[in-house]
C-alpha positions as CSV (number, residue, x, y, z in Angstrom):
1,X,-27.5,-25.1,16.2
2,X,-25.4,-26.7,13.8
3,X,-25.3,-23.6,11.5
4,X,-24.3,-21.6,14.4
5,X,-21.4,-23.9,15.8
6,X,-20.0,-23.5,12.0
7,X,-20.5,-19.7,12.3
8,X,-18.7,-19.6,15.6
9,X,-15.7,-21.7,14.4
10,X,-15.5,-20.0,11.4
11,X,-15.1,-16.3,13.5
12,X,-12.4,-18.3,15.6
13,X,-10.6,-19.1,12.2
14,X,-10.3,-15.6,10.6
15,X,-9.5,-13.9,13.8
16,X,-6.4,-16.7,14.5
17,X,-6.0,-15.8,10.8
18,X,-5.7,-12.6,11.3
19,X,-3.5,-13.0,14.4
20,X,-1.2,-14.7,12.4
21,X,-0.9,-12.4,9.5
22,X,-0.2,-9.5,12.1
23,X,2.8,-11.8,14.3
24,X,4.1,-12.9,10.5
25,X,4.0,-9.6,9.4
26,X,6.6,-8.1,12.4
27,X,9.0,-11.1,12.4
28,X,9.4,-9.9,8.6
29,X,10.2,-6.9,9.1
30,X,12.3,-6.7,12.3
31,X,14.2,-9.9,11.1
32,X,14.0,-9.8,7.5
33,X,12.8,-12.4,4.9
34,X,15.5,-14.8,5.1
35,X,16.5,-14.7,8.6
36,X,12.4,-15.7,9.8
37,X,11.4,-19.1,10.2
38,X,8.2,-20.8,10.6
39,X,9.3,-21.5,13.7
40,X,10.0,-18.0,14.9
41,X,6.3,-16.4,13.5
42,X,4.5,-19.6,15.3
43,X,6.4,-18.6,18.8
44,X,5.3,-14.4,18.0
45,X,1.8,-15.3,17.5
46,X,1.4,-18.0,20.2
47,X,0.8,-20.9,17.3
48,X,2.3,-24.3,17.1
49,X,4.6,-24.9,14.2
50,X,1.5,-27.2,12.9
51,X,-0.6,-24.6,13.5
52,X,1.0,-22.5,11.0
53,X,0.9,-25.1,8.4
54,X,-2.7,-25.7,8.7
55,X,-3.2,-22.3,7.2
56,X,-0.1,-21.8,4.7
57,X,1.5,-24.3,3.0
58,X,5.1,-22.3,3.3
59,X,6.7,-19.2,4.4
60,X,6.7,-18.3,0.8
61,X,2.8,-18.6,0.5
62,X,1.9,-16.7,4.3
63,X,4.7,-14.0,2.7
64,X,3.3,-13.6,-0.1
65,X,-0.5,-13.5,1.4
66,X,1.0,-10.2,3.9
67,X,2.3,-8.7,0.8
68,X,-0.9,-9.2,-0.9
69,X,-2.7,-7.6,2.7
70,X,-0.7,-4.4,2.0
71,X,-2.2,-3.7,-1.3
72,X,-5.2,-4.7,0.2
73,X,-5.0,-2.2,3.3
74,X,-4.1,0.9,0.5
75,X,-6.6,0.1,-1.6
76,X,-9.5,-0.1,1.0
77,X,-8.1,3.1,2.1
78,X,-8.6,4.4,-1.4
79,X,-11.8,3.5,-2.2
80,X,-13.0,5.6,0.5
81,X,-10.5,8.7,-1.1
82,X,-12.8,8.1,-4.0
83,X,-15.9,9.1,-2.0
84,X,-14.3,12.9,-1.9
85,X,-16.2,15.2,-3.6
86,X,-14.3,16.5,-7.0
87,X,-11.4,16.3,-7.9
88,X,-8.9,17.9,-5.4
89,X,-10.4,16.8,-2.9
90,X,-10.2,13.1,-4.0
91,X,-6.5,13.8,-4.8
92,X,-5.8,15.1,-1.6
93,X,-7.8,11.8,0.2
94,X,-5.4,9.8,-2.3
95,X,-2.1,11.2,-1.5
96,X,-2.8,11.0,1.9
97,X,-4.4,7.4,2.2
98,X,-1.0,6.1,0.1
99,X,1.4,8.5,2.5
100,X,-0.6,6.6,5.4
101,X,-0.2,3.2,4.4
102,X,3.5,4.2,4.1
103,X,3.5,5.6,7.7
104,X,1.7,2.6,8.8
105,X,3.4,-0.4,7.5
106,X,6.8,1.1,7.2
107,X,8.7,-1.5,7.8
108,X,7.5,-4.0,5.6
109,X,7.8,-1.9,3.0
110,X,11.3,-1.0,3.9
111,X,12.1,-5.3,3.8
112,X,9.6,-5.8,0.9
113,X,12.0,-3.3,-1.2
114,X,15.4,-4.5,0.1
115,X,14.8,-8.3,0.1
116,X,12.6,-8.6,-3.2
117,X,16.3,-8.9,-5.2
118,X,17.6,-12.1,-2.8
119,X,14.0,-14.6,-3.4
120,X,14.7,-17.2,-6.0
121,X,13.8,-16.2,-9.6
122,X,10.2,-18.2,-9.1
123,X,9.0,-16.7,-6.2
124,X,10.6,-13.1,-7.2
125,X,8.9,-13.7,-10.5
126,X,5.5,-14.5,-8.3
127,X,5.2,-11.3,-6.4
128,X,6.2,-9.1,-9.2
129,X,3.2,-10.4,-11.2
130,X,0.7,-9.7,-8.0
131,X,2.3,-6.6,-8.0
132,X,2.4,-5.5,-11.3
133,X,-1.9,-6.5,-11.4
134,X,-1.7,-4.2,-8.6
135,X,0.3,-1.3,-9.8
136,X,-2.0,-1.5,-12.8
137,X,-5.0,-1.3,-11.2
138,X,-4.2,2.1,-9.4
139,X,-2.7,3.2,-12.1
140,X,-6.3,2.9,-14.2
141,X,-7.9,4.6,-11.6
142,X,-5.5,7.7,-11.2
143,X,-6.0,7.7,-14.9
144,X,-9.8,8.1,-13.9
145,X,-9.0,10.3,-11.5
146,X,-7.1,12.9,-13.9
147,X,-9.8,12.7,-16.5
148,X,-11.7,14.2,-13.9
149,X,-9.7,16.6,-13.3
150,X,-9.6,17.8,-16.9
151,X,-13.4,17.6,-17.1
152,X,-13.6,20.1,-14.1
153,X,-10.4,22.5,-14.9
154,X,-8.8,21.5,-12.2
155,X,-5.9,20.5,-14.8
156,X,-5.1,21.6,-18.5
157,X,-6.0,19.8,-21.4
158,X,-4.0,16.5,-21.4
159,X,-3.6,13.2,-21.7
160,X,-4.5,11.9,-18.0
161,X,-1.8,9.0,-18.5
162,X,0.6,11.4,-18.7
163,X,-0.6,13.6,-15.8
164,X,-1.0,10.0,-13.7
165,X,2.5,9.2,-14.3
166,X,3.3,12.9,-13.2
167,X,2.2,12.3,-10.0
168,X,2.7,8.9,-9.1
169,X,6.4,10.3,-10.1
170,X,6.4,12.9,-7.1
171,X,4.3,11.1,-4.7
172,X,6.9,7.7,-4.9
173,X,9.8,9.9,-4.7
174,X,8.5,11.3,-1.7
175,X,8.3,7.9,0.3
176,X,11.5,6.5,-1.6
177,X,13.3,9.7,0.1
178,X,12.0,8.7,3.8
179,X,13.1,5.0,3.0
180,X,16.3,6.2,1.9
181,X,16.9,8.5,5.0
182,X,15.1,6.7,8.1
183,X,12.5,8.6,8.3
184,X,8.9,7.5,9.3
185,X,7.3,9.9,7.1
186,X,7.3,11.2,3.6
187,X,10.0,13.4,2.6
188,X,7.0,15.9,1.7
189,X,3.6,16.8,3.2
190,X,0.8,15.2,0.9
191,X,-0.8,18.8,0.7
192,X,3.1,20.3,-0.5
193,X,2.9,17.6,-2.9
194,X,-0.8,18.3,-4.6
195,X,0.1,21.7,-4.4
196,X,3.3,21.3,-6.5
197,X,1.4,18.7,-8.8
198,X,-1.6,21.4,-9.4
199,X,0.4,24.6,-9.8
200,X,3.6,23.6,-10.8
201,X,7.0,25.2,-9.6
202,X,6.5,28.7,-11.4
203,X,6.6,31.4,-8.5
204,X,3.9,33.5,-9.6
205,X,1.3,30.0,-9.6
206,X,-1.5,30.8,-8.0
207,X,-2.7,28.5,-4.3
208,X,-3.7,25.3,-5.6
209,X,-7.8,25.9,-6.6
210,X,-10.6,23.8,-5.2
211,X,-8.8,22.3,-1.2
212,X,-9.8,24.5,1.2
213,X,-6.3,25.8,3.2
């Protein structure tokens, strides 16, 4: 009985967790970093003020924790791109599951880039270290990834660092263009973008090998 009380209440927990994280997360971006209070996220996700501190110290820890849920989101949607069979298929399942999370959580992004240059130098200092373990992290496994790709023939002989930078290069540019201009999708298609990556931007390059069209 006792064990499943404890269950029950610990259900209750994540779920107003998870409540929370969601109401934090649109007060950031419709109002912006600064401009939020505790106040304002307790009154969009129907918590007391208290309520809010019993599960985050300060708005710097619950933003920090909806950053960290971002990378979190991508990166669940990645390891099922990795499940792809070969290589272009599993680039294709990348490129879309990071054009996704772009689509999807636009608008933090959007305040997460413009805002990150106004926290003080400690907290700024904070969230570029969580990011940087991040950005490393994928950055190992496109490196994987490209390997891959070189084993099969799917890419030249190379070094895959160079080929992972390539791409992460395009991809980025793609989603800094929609930022830049409004939109709510990347600048590019995430098939115009493997394509380009894979065959490069001689006329006569043959359709991308190995993605069925």
């Amino acid at each position: 009985m006792n064990n499943s009380s404890s269950t029950r209440r610990s259900r209750h927990r994540d779920a107003d967790l998870a409540g929370l994280l969601e109401a934090a997360e649109r007060v950031f971006s419709d109002r912006g970093y600064h401009a939020t209070s505790i106040r304002d996220i307790a009154r969009e996700a129907g918590f007391s003020i208290g309520g809010v501190y019993q599960f985050f110290a300060s708005k710097d820890e619950l933003y920090l924790r909806i950053v960290e849920g971002q990378w979190e989101y991508f990166f669940g949607l990645l390891d099922k791109a990795r499940q792809a069979d070969g290589f272009p298929r599993k680039l294709e399942a990348l490129t879309e599951a990071m054009f996704r999370t772009f689509e999807e959580r636009r608008g933090f992004f959007k305040l997460f880039l413009s805002e990150r240059g106004r926290l003080t130098a400690g907290f700024s200092g904070e969230i570029a270290e969580r990011v940087g373990q991040h950005t490393r992290r994928l950055r190992e496994q496109l490196i994987i990834l490209m390997r891959q790709g070189v084993e099969e023939g799917a890419l030249r002989p190379g070094d895959p660092a160079m080929f992972a930078s390539a791409y992460l290069g395009m991809a980025h540019n793609c989603i800094f263009e929609a930022l830049s201009s409004g939109a709510t999708h990347p600048s590019r298609p995430a098939s115009e973008v493997i394509s380009l990556f894979l065959d490069g931007a001689a006329g006569s390059a043959p359709p991308h090998h190995g993605v069925p069209t």
